[in-house]
C-alpha positions as MATLAB code, in Angstrom:
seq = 'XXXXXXXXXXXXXXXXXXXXXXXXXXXXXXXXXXXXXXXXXXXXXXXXXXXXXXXXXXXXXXXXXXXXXXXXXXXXXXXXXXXXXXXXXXXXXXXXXXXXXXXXXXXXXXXXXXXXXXXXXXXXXXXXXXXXXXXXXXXXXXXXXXXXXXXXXXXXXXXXXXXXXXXXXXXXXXXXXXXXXXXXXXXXXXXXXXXXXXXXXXXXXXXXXXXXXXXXXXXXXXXXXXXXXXXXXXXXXXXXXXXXXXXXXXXXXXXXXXXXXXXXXXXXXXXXXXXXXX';
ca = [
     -57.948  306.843   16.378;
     -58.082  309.944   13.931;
     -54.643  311.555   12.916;
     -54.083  315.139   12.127;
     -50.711  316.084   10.153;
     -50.774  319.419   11.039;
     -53.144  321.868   13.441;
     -55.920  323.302   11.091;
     -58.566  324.440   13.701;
     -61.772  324.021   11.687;
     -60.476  320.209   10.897;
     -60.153  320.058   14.487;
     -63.796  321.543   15.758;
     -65.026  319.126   12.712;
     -63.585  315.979   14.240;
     -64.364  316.951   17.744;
     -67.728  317.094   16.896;
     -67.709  313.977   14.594;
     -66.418  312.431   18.012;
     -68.713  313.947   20.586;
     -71.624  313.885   18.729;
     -72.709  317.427   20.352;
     -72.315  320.830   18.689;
     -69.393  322.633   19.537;
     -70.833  325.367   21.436;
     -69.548  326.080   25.280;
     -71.768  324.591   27.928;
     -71.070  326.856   30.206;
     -70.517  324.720   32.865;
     -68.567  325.737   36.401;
     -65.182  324.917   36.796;
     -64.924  321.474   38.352;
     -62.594  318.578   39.410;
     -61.622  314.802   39.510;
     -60.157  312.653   41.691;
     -57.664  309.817   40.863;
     -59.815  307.178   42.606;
     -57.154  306.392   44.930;
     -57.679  307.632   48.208;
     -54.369  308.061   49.403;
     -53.266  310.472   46.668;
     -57.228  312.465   46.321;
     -56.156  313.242   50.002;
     -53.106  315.656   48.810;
     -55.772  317.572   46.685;
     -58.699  319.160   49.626;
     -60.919  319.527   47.332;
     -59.849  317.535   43.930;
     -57.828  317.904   41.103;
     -58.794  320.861   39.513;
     -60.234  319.718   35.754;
     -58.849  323.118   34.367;
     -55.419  323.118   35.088;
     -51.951  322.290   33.505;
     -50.684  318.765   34.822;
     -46.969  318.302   34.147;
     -46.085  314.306   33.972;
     -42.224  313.355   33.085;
     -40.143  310.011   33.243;
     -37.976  308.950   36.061;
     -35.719  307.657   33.151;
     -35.452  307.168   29.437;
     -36.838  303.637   29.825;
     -40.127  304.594   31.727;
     -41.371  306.884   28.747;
     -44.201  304.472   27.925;
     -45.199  304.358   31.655;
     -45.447  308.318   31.942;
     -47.531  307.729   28.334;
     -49.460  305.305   30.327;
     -49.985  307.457   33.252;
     -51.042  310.370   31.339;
     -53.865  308.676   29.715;
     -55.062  307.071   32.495;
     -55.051  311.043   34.439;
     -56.921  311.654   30.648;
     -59.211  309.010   30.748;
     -60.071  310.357   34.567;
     -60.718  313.939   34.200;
     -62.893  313.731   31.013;
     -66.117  313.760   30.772;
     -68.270  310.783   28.985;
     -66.633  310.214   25.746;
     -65.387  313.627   24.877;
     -62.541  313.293   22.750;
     -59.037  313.204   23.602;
     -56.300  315.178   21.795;
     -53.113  314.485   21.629;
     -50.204  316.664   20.080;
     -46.985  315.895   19.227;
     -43.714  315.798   17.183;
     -43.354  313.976   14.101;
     -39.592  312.518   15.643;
     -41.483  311.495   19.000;
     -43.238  308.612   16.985;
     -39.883  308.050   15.194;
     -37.990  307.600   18.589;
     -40.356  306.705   20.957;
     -42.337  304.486   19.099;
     -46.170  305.508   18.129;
     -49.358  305.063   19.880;
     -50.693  301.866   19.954;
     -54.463  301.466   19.745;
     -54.793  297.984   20.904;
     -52.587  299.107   24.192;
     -55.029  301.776   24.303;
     -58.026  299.417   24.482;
     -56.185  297.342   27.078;
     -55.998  300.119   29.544;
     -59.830  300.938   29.039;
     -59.294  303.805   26.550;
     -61.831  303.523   23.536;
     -59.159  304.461   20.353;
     -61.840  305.916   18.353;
     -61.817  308.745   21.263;
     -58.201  310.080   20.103;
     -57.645  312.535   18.063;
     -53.635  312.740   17.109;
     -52.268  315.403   15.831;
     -48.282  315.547   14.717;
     -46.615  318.748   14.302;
     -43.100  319.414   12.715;
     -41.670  321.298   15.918;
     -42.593  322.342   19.385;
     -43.611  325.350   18.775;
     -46.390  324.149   16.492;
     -47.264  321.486   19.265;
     -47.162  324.669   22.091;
     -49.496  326.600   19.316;
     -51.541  324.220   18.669;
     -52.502  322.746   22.244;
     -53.529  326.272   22.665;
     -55.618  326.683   20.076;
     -57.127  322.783   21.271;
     -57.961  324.043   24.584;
     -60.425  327.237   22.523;
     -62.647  323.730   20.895;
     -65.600  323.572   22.881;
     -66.018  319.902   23.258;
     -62.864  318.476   24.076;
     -62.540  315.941   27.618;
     -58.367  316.707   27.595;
     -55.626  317.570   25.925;
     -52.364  315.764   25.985;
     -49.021  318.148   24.845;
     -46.337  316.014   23.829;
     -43.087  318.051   22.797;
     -39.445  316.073   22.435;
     -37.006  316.848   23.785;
     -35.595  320.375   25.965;
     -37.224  322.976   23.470;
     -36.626  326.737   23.939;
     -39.677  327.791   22.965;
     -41.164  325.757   26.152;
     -40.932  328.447   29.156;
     -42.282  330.126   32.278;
     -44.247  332.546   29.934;
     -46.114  330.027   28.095;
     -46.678  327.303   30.197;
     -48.430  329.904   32.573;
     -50.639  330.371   29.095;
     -51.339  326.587   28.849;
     -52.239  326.727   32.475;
     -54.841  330.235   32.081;
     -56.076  328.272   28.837;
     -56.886  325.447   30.604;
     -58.718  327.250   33.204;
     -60.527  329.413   31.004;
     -61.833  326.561   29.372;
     -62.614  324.013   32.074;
     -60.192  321.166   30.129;
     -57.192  319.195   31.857;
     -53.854  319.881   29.980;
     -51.451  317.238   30.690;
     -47.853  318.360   29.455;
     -45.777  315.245   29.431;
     -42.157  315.768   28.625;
     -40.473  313.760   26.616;
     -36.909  312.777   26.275;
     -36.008  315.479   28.568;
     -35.576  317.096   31.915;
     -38.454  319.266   33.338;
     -37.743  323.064   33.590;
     -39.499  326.518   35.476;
     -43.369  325.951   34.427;
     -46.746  326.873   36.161;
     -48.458  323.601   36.149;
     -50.136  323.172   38.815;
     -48.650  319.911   39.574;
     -45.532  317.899   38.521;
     -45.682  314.169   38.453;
     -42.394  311.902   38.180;
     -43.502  308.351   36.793;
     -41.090  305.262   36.598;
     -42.806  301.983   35.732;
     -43.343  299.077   38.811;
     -43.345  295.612   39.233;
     -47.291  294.567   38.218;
     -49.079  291.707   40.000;
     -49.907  288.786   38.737;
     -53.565  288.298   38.465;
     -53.088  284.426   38.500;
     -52.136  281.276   35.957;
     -49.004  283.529   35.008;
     -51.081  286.324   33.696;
     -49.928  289.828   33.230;
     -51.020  291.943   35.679;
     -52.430  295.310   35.706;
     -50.083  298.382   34.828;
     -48.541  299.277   37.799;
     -46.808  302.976   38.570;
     -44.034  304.398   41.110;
     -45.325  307.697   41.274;
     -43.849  310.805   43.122;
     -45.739  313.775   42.949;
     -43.015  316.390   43.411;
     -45.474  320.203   43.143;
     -49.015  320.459   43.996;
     -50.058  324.480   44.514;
     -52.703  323.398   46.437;
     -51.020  320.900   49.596;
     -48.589  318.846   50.455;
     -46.745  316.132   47.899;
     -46.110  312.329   48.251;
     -44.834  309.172   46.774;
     -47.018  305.860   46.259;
     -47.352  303.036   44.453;
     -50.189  302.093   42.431;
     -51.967  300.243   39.270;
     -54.223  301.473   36.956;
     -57.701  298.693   37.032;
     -59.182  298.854   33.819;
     -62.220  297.634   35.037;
     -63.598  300.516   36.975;
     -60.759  303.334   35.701;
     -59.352  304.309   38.685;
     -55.843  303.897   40.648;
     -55.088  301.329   43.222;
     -52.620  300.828   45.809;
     -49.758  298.616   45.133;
     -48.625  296.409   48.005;
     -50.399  298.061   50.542;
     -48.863  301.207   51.951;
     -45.060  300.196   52.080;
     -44.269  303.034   50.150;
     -46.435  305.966   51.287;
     -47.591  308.249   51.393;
     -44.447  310.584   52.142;
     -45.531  314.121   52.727;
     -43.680  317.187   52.553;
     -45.188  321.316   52.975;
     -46.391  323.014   49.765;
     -44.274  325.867   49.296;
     -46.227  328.958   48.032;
     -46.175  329.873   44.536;
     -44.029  333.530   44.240;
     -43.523  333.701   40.361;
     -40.149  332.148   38.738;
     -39.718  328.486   40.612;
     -36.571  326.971   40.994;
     -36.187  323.823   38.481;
     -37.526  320.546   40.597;
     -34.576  317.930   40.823;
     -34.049  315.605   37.983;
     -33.477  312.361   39.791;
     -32.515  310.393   36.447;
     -29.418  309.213   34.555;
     -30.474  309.231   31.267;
     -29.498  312.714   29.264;
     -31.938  315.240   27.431;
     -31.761  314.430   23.563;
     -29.712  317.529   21.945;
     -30.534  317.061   18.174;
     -33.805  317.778   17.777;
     -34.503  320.563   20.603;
     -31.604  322.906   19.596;
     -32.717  326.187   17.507;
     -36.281  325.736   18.905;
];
């Protein structure tokens, strides 16, 4: 796991290409997509999810940040290709009060550490700045955009430039909010994640990371609600308990510019501190 203190783009093409082992010129290569690996959920999306989008992933509840963490590198570890690097931008106070990444956790869910690329940033408008500049390396599987708390500077106008960034360049952007509440944005889909009861896999062992996931937008069809577990061994979802849960489908409702704010269903306020004056 490589850390960057602050966004300095020819560090960044240097380490993508330390970590890719290819030069850092654009394949050219169509746009494409990915499935999850779970059936159930791949059916929402005709025709996959598209690899150059904006994903927006956000806890149910303060206590199920480390399962939208989870969940977000599992999506990463999904949509990239080989063993592109991964980068992931955020705050310096979201290791401070969230607790930092943990590379051994990382292995345990199937991601190889030496395939992240961290880079901290003293605000979120560095972290908006430099997820866009990211998303211009040629190289890079996916880029994670971590921002704490409610910032300002995180609106309709530039999440629509994440999302045309990401397209431009073929590479998933997964914006997962943090300590927070989600807002007007153009991803193309929102995911709510709350962590799940995990099976046992026998003799008392833990089981595999397990996920209550709603997905509340998708531009292109309907939305649902499933459980499911992330197996390490082949890096795809699962069902959880069968189908007790879902799928629950409602209509897509067309995109017509400024959305409405989806519902936070949580209890937990948005941290104040840190995201006012930004």
């Amino acid at each position: 796991m490589n850390i960057v203190s602050t966004v300095d783009l020819s560090a960044l093409r240097r380490a993508v290409a330390a970590i890719d082992g290819k030069d850092c010129d654009r394949d050219g290569s169509h746009r494409s997509v990915f499935a999850m690996g779970f059936a159930e959920a791949d059916r929402v999306f005709a025709a996959g999810l598209p690899r150059g989008a904006l994903h927006e992933i956000f806890a149910a509840e303060a206590g199920d940040a480390s399962a939208a963490m989870g969940f977000a590198f599992a999506l990463a570890l999904r949509a990239s290709d080989g063993d592109r690097p991964v980068v992931w931008l955020e705050e310096d106070i979201a290791a401070r009060e969230g607790g930092g990444i943990y590379p051994p956790g990382l292995a345990a869910l199937g991601f190889d550490p030496k395939r992240l690329l961290v880079v901290r940033c003293p605000s979120a408008k560095h972290v908006l700045r430099g997820a866009s500049d990211a998303l211009e390396v040629a190289g890079i599987g996916a880029v994670v955009i971590a921002p704490w708390g409610t910032p300002r500077c995180l609106d309709l106008t530039v999440s629509r430039r994440l999302q045309l960034a990401a397209r431009e360049a073929d590479v998933p952007a997964f914006l997962l909010m943090q300590g927070n509440s989600p807002g007007g944005s153009a991803a193309l889909a929102r995911w709510r994640i709350a962590a799940a009861p995990s099976q046992s896999s026998g003799a008392r062992a833990p089981g595999r990371p397990a996920f209550d996931v709603t997905l509340l937008r998708n531009r292109h069809g309907a939305t649902g609600h499933w459980m499911m577990e992330w197996n390490n061994d082949e890096n795809i979802f699962n069902p959880v308990f069968g189908p007790v849960f879902g799928p629950v489908f409602r209509p897509a409702e067309a995109f017509s510019g400024a959305l409405v704010p989806a519902p936070f269903h949580g209890s937990a306020a948005a941290r104040k501190s840190v995201a006012q004056g930004r």
